[in-house]
MIDOSE-1310 file (N, C-alpha, C; in nm, 2 decimals, decimal comma, always signed):
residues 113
xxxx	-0,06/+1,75/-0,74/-0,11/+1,61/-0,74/-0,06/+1,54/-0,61; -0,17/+1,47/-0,54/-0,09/+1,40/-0,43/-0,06/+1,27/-0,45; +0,02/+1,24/-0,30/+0,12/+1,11/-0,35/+0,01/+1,02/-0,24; -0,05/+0,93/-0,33/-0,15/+0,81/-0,22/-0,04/+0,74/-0,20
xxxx	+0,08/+0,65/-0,26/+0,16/+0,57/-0,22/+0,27/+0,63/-0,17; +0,32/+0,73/-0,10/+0,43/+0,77/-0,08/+0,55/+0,69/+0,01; +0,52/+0,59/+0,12/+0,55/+0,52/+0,17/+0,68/+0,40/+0,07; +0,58/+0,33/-0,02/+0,59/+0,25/-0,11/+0,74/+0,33/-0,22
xxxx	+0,65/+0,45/-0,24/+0,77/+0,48/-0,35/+0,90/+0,55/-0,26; +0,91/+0,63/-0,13/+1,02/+0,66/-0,08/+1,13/+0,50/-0,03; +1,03/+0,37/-0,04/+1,13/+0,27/+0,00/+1,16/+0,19/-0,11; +1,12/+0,24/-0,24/+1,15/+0,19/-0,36/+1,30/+0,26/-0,40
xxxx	+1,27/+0,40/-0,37/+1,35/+0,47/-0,41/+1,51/+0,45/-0,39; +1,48/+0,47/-0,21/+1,58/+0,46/-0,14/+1,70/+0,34/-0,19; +1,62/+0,22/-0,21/+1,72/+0,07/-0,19/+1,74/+0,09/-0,31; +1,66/+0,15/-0,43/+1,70/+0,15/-0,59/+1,86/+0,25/-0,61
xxxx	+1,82/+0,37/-0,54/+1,94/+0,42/-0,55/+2,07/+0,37/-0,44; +2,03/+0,33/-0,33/+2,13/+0,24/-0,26/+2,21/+0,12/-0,36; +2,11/+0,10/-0,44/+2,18/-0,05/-0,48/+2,21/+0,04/-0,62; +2,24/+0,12/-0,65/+2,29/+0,21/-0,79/+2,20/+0,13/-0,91
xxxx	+2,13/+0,13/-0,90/+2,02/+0,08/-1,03/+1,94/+0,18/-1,10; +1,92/+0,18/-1,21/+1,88/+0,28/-1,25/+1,73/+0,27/-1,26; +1,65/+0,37/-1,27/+1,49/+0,37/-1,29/+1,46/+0,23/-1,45; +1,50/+0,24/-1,54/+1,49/+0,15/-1,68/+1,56/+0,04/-1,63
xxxx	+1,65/+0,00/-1,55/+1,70/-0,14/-1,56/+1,60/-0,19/-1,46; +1,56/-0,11/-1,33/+1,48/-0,21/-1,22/+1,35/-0,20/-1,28; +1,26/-0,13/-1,37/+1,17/-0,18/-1,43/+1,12/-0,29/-1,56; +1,25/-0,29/-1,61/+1,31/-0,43/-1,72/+1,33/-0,55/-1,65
xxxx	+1,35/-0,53/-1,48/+1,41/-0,61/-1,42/+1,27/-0,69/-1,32; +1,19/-0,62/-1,37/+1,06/-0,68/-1,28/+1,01/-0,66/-1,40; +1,00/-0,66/-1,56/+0,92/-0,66/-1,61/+0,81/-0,54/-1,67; +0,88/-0,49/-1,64/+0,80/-0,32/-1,75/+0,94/-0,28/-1,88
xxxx	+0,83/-0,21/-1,97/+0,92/-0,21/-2,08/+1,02/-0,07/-2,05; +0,98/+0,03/-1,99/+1,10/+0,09/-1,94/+1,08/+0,22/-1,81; +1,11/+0,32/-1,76/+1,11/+0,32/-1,59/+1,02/+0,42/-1,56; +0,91/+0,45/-1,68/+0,77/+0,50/-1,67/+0,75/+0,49/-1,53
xxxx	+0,72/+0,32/-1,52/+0,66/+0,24/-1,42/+0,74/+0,31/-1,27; +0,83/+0,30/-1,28/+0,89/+0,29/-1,13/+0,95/+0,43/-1,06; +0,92/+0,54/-1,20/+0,89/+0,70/-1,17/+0,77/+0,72/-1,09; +0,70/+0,66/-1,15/+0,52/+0,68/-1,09/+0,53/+0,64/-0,98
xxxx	+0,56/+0,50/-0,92/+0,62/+0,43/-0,81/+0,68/+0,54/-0,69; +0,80/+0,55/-0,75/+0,87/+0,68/-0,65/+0,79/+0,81/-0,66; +0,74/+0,84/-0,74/+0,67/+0,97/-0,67/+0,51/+0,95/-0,66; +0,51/+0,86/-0,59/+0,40/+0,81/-0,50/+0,27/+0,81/-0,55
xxxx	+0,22/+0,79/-0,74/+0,15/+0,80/-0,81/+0,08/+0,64/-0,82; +0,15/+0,53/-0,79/+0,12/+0,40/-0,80/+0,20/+0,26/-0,73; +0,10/+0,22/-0,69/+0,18/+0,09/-0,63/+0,23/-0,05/-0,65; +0,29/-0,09/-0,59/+0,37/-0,26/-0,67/+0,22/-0,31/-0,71
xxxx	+0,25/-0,40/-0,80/+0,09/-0,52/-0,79/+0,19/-0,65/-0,72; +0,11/-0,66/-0,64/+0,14/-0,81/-0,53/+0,18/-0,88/-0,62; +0,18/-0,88/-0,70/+0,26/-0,98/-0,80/+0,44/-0,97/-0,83; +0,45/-0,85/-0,84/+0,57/-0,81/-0,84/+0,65/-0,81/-0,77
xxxx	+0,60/-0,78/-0,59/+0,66/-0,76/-0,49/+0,83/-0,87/-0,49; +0,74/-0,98/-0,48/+0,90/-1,09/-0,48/+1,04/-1,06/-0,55; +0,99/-1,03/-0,71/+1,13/-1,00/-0,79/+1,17/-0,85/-0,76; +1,05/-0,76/-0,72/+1,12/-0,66/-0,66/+1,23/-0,64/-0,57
xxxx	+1,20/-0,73/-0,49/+1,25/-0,78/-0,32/+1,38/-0,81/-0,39; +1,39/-0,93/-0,48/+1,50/-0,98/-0,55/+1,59/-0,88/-0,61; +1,52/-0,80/-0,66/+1,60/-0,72/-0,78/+1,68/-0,62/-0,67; +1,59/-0,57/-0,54/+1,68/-0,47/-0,46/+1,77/-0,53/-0,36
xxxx	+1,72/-0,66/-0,35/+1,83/-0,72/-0,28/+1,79/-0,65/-0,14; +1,65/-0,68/-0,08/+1,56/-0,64/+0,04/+1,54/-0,74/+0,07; +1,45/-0,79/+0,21/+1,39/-0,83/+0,25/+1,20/-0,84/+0,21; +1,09/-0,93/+0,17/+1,00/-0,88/+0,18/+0,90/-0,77/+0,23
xxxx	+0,90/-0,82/+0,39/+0,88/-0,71/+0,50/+0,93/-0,57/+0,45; +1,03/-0,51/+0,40/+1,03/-0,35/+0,39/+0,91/-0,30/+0,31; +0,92/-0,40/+0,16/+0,79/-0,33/+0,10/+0,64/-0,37/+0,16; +0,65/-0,49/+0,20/+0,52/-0,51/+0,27/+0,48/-0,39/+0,35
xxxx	+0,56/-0,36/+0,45/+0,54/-0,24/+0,58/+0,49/-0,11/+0,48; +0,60/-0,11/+0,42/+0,51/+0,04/+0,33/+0,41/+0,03/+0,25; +0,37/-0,08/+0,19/+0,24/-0,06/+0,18/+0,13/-0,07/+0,25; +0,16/-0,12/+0,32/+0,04/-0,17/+0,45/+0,03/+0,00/+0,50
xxxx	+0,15/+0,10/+0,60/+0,17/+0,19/+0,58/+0,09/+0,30/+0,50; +0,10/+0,35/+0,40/-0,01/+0,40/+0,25/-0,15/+0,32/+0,24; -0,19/+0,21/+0,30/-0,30/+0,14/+0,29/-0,35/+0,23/+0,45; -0,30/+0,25/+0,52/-0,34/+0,23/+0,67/-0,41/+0,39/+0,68
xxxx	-0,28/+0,48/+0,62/-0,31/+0,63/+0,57/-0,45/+0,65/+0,52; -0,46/+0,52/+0,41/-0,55/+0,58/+0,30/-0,69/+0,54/+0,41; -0,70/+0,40/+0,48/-0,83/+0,39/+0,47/-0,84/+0,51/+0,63; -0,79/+0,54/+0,66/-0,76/+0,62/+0,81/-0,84/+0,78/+0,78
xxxx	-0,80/+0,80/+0,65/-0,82/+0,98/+0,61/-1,01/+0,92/+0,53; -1,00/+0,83/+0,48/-1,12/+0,75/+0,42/-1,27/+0,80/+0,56; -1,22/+0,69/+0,67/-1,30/+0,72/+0,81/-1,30/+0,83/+0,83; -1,23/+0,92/+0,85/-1,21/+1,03/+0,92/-1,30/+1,13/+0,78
xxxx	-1,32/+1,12/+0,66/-1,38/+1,14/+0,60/-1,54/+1,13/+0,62; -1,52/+1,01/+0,63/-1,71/+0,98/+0,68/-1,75/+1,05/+0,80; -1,64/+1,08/+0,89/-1,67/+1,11/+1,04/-1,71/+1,31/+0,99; -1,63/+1,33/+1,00/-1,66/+1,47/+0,91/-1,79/+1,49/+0,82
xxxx	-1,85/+1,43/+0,75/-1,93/+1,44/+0,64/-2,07/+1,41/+0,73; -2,02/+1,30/+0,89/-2,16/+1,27/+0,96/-2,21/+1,15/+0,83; -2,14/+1,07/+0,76/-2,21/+0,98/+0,67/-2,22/+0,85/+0,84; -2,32/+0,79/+0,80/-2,36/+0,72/+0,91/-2,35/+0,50/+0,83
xxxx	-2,29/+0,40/+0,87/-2,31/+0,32/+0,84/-2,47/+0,27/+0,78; -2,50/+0,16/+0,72/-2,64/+0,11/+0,78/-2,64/+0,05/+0,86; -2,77/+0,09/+0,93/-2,81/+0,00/+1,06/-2,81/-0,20/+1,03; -2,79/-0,16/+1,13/-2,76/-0,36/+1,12/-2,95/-0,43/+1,12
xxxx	-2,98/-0,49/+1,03/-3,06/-0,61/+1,02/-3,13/-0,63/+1,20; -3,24/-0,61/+1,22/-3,28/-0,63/+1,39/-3,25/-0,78/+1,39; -3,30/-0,87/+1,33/-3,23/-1,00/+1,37/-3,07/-1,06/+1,38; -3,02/-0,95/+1,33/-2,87/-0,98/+1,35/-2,85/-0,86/+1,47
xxxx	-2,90/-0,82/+1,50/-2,81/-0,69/+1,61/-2,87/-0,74/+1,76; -3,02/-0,86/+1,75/-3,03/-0,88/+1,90/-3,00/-0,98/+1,93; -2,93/-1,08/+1,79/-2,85/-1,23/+1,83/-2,71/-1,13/+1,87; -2,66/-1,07/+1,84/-2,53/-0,99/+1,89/-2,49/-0,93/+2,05
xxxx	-2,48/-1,00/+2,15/-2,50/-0,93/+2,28/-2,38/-0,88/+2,29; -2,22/-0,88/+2,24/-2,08/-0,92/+2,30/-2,02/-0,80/+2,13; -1,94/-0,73/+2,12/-1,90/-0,68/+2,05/-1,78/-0,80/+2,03; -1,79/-0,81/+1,90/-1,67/-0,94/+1,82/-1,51/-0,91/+1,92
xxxx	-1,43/-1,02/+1,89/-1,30/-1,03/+1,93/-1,22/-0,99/+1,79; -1,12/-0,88/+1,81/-1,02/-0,85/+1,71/-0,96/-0,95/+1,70; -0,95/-1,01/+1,60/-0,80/-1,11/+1,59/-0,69/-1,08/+1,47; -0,57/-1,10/+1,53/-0,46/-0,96/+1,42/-0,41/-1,10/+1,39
x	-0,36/-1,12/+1,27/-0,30/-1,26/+1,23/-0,16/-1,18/+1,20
């Protein structure tokens, strides 16, 4: 079975066992009934829901930013092997609308917030 969130669950892991918590207290501690949840987590089967991140953060006594990074990380992977999928396969976008492709002279500006 592969691990889509591996990122997520090695930085779960790490600060859960750094901070001596056990798998059933840090999932009681964000709210699951026991450490089902945060097994799946660490072996890279599932990820925080953005909802939880905060008391997570709380409960390991982190920073936001660590779990942010690793998911973004496992997100970056996923959509990365995603393309590289298409590129392989030769799947081709759809062509753009001709009225939208000859108002377009200038390829857009990236903007990274």
């Amino acid at each position: 079975m592969s691990s889509k969130f591996k990122n997520i669950g090695k930085t779960v892991k790490t600060w859960r066992l750094h901070n001596d918590i056990s798998q059933a207290r840090l999932a009681k501690a964000i709210g699951y009934k026991n450490g089902q949840f945060i097994s799946n987590l660490e072996r890279g089967l599932s990820s925080i829901p953005h909802e939880k991140i905060l008391i997570l953060c709380e409960v390991l006594n982190i920073e936001t930013e660590w779990i942010v990074d690793a998911i973004l990380q496992d997100h970056r992977k996923e959509i990365t092997t995603c393309i590289d999928m298409c590129i392989i396969k030769k799947k081709e976008l759809p062509s753009m609308p001709k009225f939208l492709a000859s108002s377009m002279t200038n390829k857009p500006e990236l903007i990274y917030f």
